[in-house]
C-alpha positions in Angstrom: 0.0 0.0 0.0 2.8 2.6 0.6 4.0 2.3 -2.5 1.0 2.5 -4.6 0.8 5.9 -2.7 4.3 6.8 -3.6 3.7 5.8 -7.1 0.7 7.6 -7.0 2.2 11.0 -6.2 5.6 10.5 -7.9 5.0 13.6 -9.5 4.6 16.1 -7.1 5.8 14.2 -3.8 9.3 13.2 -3.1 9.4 10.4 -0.6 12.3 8.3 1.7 11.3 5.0 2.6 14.1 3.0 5.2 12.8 0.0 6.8 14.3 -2.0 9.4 13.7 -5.9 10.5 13.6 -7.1 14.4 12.7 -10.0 16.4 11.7 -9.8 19.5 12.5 -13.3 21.6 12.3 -13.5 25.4 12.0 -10.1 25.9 15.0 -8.9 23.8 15.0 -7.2 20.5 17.6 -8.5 17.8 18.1 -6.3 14.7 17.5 -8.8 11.6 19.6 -6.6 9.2 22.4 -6.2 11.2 25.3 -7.0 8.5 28.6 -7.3 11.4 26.8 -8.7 14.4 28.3 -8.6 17.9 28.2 -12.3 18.4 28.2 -13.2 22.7 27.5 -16.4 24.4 24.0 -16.9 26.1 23.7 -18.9 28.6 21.0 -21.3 29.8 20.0 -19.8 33.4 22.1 -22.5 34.7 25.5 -21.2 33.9 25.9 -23.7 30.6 26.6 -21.8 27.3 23.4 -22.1 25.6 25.2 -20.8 22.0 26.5 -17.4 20.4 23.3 -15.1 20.0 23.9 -11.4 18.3 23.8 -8.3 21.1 20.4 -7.3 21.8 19.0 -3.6 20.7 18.5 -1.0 23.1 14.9 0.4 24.0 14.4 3.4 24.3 12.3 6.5 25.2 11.6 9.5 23.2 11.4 13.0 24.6 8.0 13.0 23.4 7.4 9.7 25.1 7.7 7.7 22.0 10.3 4.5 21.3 13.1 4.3 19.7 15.6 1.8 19.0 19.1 2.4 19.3 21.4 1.9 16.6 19.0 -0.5 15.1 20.1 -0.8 11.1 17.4 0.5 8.5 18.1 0.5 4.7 16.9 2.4 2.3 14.3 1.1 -0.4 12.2 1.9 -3.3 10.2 -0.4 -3.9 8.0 -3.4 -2.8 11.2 -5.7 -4.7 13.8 -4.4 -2.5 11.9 -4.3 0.8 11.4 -7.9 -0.1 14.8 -8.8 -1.1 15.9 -8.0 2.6 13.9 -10.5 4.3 15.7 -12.8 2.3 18.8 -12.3 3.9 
């Protein structure tokens, strides 16, 4: 739907699109897109490595009470193609 709207005004609207993929697993959030993760060892809650597992995102808190992600990776796209292309990775 965003970009039949984009398409739609192409002429007399000049639009950036950036998306950015996250999971969210037991309470952390994982950037998806990240291209050089920070691999550290997880452990089970017992003390037993429970494998490497990228860093976790920082939540965060707007000024305006909003929330943010820090550092989270978002790529710029235009179109449905591309957007697509980076779930694939």
């Amino acid at each position: 739907m965003i970009f039949k709207r984009v398409e739609e005004t192409k002429g007399t609207t000049e639009f950036l699109i950036r998306v950015s993929f996250i999971e969210i697993f037991k309470e952390e959030v994982i950037d998806l897109l990240e291209s050089n993760p920070s691999i550290y060892s997880k452990t089970d809650g017992n003390g037993k490595p429970a494998g490497p597992s990228r860093a976790p995102i920082q939540i965060r808190e707007t000024d305006n009470g909003g929330i943010s992600l820090a550092d989270v990776t978002e790529a710029e796209v235009t179109s449905q193609k591309e957007m697509d292309s980076f779930l694939l990775k």
